[in-house]
N, C-alpha and C positions, 0 to 999 in steps of 0.2 A: 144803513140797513141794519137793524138788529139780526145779532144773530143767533141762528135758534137751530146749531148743531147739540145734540145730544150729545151728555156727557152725565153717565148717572155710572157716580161710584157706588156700588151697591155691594159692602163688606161685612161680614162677620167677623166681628172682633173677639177674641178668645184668649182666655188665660190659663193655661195648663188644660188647655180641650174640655171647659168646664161652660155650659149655656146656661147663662140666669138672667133672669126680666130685663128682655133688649131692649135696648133703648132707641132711640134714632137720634143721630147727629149730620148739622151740616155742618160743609167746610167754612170755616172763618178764623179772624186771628185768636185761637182761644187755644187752652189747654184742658182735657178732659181725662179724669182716673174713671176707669171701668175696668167689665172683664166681657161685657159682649154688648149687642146693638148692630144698628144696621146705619152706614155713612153712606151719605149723600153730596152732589154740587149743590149750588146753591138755589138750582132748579127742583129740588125735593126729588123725589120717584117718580113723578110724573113731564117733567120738563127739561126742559136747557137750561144750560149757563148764559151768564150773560157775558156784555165787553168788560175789557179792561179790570180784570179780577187779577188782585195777589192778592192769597191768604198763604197763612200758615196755621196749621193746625197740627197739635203735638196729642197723642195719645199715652198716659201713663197705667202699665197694669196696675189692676184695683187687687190686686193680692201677691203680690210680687215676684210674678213668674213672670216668661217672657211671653209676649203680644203679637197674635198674628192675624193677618187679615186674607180673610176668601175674595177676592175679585169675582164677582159676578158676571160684569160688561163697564168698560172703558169704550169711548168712543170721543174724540177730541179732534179740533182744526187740525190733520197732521200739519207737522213740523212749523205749526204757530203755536198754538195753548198745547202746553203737557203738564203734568204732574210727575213733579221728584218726589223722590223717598226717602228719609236718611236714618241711619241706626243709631238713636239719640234723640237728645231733647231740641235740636237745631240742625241747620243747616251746614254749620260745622264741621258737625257728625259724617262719618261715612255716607256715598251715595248707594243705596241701593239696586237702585234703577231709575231712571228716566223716562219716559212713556208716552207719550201721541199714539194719533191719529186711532186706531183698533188693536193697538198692542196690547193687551191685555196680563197684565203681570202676574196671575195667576195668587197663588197663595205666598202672601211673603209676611218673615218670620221677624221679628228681634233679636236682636245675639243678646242684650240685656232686656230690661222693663219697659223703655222709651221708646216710639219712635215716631217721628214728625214727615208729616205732608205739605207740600208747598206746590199750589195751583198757581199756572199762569195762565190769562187767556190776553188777547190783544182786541183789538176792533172787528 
């Protein structure tokens, strides 16, 4: 059975509190320089995630202040699919937070320029 829980990360990315021509990005394994835009799963704004997803996605400010993102609404399998957060270009990097099910992680910052998202979902 597909599954077809909502999970739409809907974020405002910002560099020094500054809005300019948002763009929209989904989650995948890639690296993007910005300073704002609106992130998504790989269900866009209007749908779900599907199974068996890991990405990594690394967000670099586009002017080299620190990068933070507004949480709009999270809603994930709890305690199957979540989304980590780390302060850096990897996983490596400090954990921010971890997240399921309607936790909602609110507005979270970078202590530098970098920081990467790494979605899990299962069957």
């Amino acid at each position: 059975m597909l599954k077809k829980l909502l999970f739409t990360l809907i974020t405002i990315v910002l560099c020094n509190n500054l809005l300019v021509n948002a763009q929209v990005y989904t989650i995948n394994n890639t690296t993007d320089t910005t300073c704002s835009g609106n992130f998504y799963d790989t269900g866009g704004s209007g749908s779900g995630y599907g199974n068996y997803q890991n990405f990594t996605h690394t967000f670099v400010s586009g002017n080299g202040n620190r990068i933070s993102f507004n949480f709009a609404y999270l809603n994930t399998e709890a305690g199957y699919d979540y989304l980590n957060i780390y302060d850096g270009p990897s996983s490596a990097y400090p954990l921010i937070g971890s997240f399921t099910g309607s936790n909602n992680p609110g507005v979270v910052t970078s202590s530098g320029t970098v920081i990467t998202f790494y979605f899990h979902s299962d069957n």
